[in-house]
C-alpha positions as CSV (number, residue, x, y, z in Angstrom):
1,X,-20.9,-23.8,-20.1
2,X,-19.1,-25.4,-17.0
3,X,-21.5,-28.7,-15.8
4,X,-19.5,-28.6,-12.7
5,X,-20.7,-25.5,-11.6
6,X,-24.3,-25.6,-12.7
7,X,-24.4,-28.7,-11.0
8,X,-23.2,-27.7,-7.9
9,X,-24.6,-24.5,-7.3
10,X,-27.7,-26.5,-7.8
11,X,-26.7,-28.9,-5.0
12,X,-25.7,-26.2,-2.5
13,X,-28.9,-24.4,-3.6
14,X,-31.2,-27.3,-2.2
15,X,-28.9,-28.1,0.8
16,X,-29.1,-24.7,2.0
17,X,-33.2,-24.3,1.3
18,X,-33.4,-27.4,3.1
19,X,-31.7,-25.9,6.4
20,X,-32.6,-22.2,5.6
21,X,-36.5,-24.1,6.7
22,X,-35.4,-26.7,9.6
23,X,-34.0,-23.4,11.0
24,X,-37.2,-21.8,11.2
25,X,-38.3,-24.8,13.3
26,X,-35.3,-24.4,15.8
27,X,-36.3,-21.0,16.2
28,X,-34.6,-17.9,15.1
29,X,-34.5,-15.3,17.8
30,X,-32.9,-12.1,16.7
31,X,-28.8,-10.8,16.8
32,X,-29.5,-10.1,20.7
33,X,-31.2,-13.0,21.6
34,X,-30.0,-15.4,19.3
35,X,-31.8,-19.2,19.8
36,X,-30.6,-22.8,18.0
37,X,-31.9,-21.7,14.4
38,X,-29.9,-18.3,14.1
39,X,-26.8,-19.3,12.7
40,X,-27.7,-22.4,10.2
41,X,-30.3,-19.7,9.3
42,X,-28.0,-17.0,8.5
43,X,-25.3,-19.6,6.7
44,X,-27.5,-21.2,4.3
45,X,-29.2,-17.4,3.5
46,X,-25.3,-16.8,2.7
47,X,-25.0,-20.2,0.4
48,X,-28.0,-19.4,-1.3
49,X,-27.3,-16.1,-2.5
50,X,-23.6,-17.8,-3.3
51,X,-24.9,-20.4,-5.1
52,X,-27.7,-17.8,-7.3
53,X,-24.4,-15.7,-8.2
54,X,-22.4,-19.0,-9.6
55,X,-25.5,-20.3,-11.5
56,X,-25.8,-16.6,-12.7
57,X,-22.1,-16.6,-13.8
58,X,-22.0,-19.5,-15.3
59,X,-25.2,-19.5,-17.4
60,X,-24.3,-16.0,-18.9
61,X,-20.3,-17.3,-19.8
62,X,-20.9,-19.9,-22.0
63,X,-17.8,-20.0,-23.4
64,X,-16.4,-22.0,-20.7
65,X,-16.1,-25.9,-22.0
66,X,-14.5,-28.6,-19.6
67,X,-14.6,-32.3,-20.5
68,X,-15.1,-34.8,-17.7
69,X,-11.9,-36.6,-18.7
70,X,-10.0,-33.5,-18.1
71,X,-11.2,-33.2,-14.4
72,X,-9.2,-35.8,-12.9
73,X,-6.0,-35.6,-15.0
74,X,-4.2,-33.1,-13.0
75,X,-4.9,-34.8,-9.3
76,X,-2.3,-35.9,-7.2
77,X,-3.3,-39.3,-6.1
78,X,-0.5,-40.1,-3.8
79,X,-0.6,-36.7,-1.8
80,X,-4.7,-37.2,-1.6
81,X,-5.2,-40.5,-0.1
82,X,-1.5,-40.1,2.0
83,X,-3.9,-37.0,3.7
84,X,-6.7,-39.0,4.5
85,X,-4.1,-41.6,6.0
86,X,-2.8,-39.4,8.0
87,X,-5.9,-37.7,8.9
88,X,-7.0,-41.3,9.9
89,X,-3.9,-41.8,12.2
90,X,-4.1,-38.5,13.6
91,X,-7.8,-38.8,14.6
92,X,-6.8,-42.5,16.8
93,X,-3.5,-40.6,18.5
94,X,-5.4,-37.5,19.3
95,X,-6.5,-39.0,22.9
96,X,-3.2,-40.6,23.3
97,X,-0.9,-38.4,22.1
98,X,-2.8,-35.5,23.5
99,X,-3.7,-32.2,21.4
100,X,-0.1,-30.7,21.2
101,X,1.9,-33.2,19.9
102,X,-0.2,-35.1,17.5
103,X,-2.0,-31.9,15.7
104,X,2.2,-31.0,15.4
105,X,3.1,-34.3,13.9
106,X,0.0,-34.0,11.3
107,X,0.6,-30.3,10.3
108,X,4.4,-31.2,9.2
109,X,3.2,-34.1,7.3
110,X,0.9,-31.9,5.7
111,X,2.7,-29.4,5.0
112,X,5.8,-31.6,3.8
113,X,2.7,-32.9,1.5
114,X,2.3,-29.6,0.4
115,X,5.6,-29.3,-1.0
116,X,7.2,-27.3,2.3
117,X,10.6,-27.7,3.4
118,X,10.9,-29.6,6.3
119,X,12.0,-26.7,8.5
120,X,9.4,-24.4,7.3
121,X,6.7,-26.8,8.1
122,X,8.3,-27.6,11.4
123,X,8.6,-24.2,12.3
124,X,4.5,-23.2,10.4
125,X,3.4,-26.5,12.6
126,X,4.6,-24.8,16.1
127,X,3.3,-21.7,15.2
128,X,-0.3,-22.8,14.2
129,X,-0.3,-25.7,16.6
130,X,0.2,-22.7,19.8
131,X,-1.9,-20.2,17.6
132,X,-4.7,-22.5,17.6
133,X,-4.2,-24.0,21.4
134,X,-4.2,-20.5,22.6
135,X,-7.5,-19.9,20.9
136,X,-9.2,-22.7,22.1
137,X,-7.5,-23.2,25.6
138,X,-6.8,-20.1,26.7
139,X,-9.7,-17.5,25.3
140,X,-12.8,-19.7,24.3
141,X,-11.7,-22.5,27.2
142,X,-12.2,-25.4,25.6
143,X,-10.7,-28.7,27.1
144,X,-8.7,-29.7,24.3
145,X,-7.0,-33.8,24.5
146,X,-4.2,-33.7,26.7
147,X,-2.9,-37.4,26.2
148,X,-0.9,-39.5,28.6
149,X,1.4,-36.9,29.6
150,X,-0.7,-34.6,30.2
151,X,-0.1,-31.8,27.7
């Protein structure tokens, strides 16, 4: 039996009950009028069931066995907290760099981390940097950073 998943499904189970009942208090409305409590309402219904189906899983297939010194033996260190470091960077140039340009910059690094050819993750960075601005700009029209230059 997998501890990790009992565990967690356990968690998730609890952290969705908990906002599955605030919600109630926010009010649900219905799918035409929906008020403040309809989606975290609707989400943590979803994580709940989820979170029944793992426990379910893993209870019935015990023959799963992992050993908590085996969890952390494959991570890659350097790539993990290089991510968070440039997460970090990229959240203090956002409002000086503007949207654009430093959501390109951190998508190349990311996907360089990710073992992409520089080209390829120049050229995947472009595409979901303008994928993404088009969606929030252009059809939902939300103001995105523009930075100094105003882009």
């Amino acid at each position: 039996m997998d501890q990790r998943n009992m565990i967690s499904s356990m968690v998730f189970f609890l952290l969705a009950a908990i906002v599955l009942i605030t919600s109630f208090g926010l009010g649900i409305g219905s799918l035409n009028n929906p008020q403040a409590g309809f989606m975290p309402f609707w989400t943590s219904l979803l994580i709940i069931i989820f979170s029944l189906i793992l426990f379910g899983i893993t209870y019935v297939d015990k023959a799963i066995s992992v050993r908590w010194a085996d969890l952390w033996r494959s991570v890659h260190w350097q790539k993990n907290i290089m991510a968070v470091i440039a997460l970090a960077i990229y959240g203090l140039a956002l409002p000086f760099l503007g949207y654009l340009i430093a959501t390109s910059i951190l998508m190349v690094i990311l996907f360089c981390l990710g073992g992409m050819k520089v080209w390829t993750s120049a050229l995947g960075s472009v595409l979901s940097v303008f994928l993404s601005y088009g969606l929030f700009q252009i059809f939902l029209k939300t103001p995105l950073p523009r930075g100094i230059w105003g882009f």
